[in-house]
C-alpha positions as CSV (number, residue, x, y, z in Angstrom):
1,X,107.0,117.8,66.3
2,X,109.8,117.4,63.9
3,X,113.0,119.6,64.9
4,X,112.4,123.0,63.1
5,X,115.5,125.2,61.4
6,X,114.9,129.0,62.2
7,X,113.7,129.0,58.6
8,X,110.8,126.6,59.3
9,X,108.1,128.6,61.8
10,X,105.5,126.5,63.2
11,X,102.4,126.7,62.4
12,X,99.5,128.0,64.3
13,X,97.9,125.2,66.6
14,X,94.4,123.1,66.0
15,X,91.6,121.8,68.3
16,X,92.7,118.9,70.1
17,X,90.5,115.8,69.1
18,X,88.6,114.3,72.1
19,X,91.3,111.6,71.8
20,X,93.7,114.0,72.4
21,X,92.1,115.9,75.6
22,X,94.5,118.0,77.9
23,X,93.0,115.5,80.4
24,X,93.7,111.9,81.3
25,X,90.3,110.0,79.4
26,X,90.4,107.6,82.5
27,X,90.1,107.2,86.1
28,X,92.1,105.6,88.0
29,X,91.1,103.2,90.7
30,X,93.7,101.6,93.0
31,X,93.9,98.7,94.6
32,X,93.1,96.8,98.0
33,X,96.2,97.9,100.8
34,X,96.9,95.2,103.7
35,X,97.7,96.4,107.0
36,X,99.5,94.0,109.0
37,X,100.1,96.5,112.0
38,X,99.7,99.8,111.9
39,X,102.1,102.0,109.7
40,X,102.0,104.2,106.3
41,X,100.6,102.4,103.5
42,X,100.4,103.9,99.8
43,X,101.2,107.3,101.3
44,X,98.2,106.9,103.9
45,X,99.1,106.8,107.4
46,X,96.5,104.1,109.1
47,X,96.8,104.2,113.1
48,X,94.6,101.6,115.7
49,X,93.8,102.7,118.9
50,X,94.1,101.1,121.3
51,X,96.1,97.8,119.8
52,X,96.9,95.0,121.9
53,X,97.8,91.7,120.3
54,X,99.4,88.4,121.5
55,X,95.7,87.2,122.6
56,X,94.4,83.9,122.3
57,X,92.6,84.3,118.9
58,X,95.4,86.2,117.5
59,X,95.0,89.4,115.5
60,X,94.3,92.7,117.5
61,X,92.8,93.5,120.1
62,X,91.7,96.2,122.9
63,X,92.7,95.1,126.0
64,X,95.2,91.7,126.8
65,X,93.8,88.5,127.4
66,X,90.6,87.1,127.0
67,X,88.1,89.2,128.7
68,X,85.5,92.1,127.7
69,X,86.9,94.1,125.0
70,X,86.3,97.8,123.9
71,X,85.9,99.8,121.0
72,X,88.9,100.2,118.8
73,X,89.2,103.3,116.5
74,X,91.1,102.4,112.9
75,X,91.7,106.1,111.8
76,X,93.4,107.2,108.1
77,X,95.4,110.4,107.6
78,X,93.6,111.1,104.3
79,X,90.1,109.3,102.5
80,X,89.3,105.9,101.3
81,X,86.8,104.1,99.6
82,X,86.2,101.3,101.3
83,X,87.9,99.5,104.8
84,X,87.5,95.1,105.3
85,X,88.4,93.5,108.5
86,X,87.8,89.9,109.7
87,X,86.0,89.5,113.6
88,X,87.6,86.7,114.7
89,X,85.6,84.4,116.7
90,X,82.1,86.4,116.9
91,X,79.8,84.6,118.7
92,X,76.6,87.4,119.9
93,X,74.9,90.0,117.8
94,X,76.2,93.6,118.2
95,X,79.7,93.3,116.8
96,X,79.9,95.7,114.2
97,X,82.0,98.0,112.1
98,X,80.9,101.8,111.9
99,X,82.8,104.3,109.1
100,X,83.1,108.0,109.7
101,X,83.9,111.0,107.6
102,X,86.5,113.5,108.5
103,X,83.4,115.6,110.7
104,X,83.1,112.1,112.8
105,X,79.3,111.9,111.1
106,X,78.2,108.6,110.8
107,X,78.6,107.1,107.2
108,X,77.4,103.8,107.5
109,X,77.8,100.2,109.6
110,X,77.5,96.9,108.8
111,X,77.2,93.8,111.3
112,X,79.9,90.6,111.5
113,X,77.9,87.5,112.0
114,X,78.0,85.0,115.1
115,X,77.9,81.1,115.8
116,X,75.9,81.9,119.1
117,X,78.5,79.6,120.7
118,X,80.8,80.3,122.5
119,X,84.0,78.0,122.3
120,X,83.1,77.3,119.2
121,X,86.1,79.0,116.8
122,X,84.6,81.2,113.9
123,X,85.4,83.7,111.8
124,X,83.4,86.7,110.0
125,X,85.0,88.9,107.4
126,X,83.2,92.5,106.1
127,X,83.4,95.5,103.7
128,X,82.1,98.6,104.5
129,X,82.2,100.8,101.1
130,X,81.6,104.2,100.9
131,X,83.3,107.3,99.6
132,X,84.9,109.6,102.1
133,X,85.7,107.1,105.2
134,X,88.1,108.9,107.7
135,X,87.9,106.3,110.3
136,X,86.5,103.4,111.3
137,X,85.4,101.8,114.5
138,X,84.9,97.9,115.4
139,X,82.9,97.2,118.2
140,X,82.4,94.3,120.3
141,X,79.1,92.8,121.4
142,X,79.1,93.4,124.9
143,X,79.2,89.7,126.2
144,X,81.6,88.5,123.8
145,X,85.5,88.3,123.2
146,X,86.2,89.0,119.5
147,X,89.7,90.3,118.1
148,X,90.5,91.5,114.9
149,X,92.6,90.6,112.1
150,X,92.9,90.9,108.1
151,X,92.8,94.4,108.0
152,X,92.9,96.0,104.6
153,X,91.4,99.4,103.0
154,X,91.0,100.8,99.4
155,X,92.7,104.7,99.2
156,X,90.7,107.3,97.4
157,X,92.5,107.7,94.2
158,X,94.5,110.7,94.3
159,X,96.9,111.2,91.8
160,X,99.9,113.8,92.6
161,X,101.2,116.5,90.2
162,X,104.6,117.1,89.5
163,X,105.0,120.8,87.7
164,X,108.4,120.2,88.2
165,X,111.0,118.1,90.1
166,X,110.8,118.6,93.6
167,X,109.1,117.0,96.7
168,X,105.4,116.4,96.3
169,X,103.4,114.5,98.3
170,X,106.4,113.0,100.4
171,X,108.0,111.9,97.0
172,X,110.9,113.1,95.9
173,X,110.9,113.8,92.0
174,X,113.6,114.2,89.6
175,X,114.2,115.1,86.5
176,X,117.1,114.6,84.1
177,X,117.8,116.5,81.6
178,X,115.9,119.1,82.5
179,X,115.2,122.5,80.6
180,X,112.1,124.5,79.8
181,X,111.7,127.8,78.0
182,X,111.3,125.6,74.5
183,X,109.1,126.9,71.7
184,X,105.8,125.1,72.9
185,X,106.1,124.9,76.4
186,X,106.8,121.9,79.2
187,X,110.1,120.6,79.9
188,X,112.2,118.9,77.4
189,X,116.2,118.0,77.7
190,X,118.2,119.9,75.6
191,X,117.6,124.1,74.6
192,X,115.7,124.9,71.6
193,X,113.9,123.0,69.4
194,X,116.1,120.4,67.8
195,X,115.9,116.7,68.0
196,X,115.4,115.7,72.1
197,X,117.5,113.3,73.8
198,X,115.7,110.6,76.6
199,X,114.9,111.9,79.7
200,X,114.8,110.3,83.2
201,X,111.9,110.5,85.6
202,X,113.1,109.1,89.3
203,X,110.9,108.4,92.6
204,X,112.4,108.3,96.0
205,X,109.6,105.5,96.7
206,X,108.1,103.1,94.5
207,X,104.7,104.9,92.7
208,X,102.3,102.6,90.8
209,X,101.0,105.0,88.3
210,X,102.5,107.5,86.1
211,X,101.2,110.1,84.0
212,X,102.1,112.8,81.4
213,X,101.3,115.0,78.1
214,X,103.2,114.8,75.4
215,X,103.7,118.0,73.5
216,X,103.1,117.8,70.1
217,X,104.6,114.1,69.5
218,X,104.2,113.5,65.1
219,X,105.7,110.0,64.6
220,X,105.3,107.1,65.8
221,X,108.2,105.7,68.3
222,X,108.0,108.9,70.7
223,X,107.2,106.5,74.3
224,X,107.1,106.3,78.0
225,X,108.6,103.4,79.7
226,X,108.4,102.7,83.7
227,X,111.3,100.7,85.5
228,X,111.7,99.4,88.8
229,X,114.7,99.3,90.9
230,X,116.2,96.4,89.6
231,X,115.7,98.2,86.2
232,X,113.4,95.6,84.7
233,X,110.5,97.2,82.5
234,X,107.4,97.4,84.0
235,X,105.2,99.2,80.9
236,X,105.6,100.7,78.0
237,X,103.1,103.3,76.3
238,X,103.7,104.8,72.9
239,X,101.9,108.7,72.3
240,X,100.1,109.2,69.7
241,X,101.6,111.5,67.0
242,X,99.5,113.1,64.0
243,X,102.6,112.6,61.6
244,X,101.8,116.3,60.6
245,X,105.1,118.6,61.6
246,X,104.1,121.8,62.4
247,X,100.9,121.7,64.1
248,X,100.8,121.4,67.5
249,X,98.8,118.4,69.5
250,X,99.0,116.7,72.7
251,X,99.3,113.4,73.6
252,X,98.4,112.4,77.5
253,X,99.3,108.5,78.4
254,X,99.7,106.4,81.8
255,X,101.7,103.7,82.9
256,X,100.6,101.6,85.6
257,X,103.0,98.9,87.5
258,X,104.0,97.6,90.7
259,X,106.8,99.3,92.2
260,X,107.8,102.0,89.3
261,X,111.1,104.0,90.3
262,X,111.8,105.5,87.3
263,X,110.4,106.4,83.9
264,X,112.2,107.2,80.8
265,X,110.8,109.6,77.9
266,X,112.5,108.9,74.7
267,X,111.5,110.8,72.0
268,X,111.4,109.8,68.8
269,X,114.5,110.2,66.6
270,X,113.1,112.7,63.9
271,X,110.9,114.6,66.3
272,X,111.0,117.8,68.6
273,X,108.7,116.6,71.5
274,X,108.9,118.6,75.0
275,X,106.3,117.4,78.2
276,X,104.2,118.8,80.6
277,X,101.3,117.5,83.8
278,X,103.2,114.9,85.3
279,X,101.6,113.5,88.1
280,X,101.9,109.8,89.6
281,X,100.1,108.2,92.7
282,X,101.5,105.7,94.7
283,X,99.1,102.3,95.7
284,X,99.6,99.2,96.9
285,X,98.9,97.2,94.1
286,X,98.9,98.3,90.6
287,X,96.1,100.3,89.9
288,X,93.4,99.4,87.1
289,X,92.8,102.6,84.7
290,X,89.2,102.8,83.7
291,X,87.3,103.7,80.9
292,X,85.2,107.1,81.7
């Protein structure tokens, strides 16, 4: 919105086009997270129990050495879509994967195969996809000596909101300027509603996706860009403005990156532009937005 005098009232606001919907027009899906050993991983805490490694296959294991080995339970602090491990050295039927839901009901399972010979070094890698997984187990034919490795999972995208800067999510969010109270809501950086200086978004970890609504952007060079902490650009969106000052329209845009620590909101020059519905999500790749 071009920066009004106190002789210039706005005018009343229109429908938003379907472009322009108070809600992102995409999903988001992130991407695949490794998990070397167990740890926090794209803000989902992934624990093994029990975990033993240093055997003769390598990877992970339930108990030392070569002999019988036991269940192992691979459990998430929140969902995911899909879990992949590699059975190292497999060589009966009845080594298998099992996911679970948050209830411990049974989601689904799928088998690794085996050589049927033992000595004989092989190795079988599976997916087990399905929405809601809370934990997985990996279970070892009961003749044979398999380990684990190559452990990797796929979080359940769940984008965090922002209303304001603060901790969310075990990110800490600032915002600078900050002031709200403006004539058409959200934050913006300097009182009223005359032209807006850039404003800094900062994460306390690295986030791969950001996301806000512009208020009422007109022209053309109103944009988000994301940075990360060497402060090379990552992305850069532009909102869409209606080049019509004085009636009120939203723009909502996403930046997606690999290790974003800051964004900055620069509005364009001529324009009165304030924000609102931040959210970000962190991942452990970049996550690929997705046409509804």
């Amino acid at each position: 919105m071009t920066a009004l005098t106190a002789c210039q009232p706005e005018l009343e606001p229109r429908p938003l086009e379907p472009a322009e919907g108070l809600a992102s027009s995409r999903a988001v899906a992130t991407g695949s997270c490794s998990v070397p050993v167990p740890g926090t991983y794209a803000g989902v805490d992934v624990s093994i129990s029990p975990y033993v490694t240093g055997g003769p296959a390598g990877g992970f294991q339930s108990t030392p050495g070569n002999e019988t080995q036991y269940p192992i339970t691979v459990t998430f602090s929140r969902d995911v879509e899909s879990v992949t491990v590699a059975a190292l050295d497999p060589d009966y039927v009845g080594n298998v994967m099992i996911a679970y839901d948050s209830l411990n009901r049974e989601l689904g399972r799928i088998a690794f195969d085996g050589d049927n010979t033992p000595g004989s070094w092989t190795r079988s890698i599976r997916t087990l996809t399905t929405p809601g997984i809370r934990s997985v187990r990996l279970i070892t034919a009961p003749n044979d000596y398999t380990s684990w490795d190559s452990l990797s999972f796929v979080p359940t995208p769940t984008p965090c909101a922002a209303p304001s800067p603060g901790t969310f999510c075990g990110v800490d969010v600032s915002i600078t300027p900050y002031v709200t109270g403006g004539p058409v809501g959200g934050f913006q950086s300097i009182p009223g509603n005359g032209v807006q200086s850039a404003i800094t978004v900062t994460f306390s970890k690295a986030v791969s996706w950001v996301e806000l609504t512009a208020v009422d952007p007109d022209y053309a060079n109103n944009h988000m860009a994301a940075y990360d902490s060497s402060s090379q650009e990552l992305a850069r969106v532009y909102f869409t403005g209606d080049n019509t000052p004085g009636v009120t329209t939203r723009s909502r845009k996403s930046v997606s990156g690999q290790g974003i620590t800051r964004v900055v909101l620069t509005p364009d020059p001529l324009d009165y532009i304030t924000y609102e519905s931040l959210s970000f999500m962190e991942s452990c790749t970049p996550p690929v937005l997705q046409a509804e």
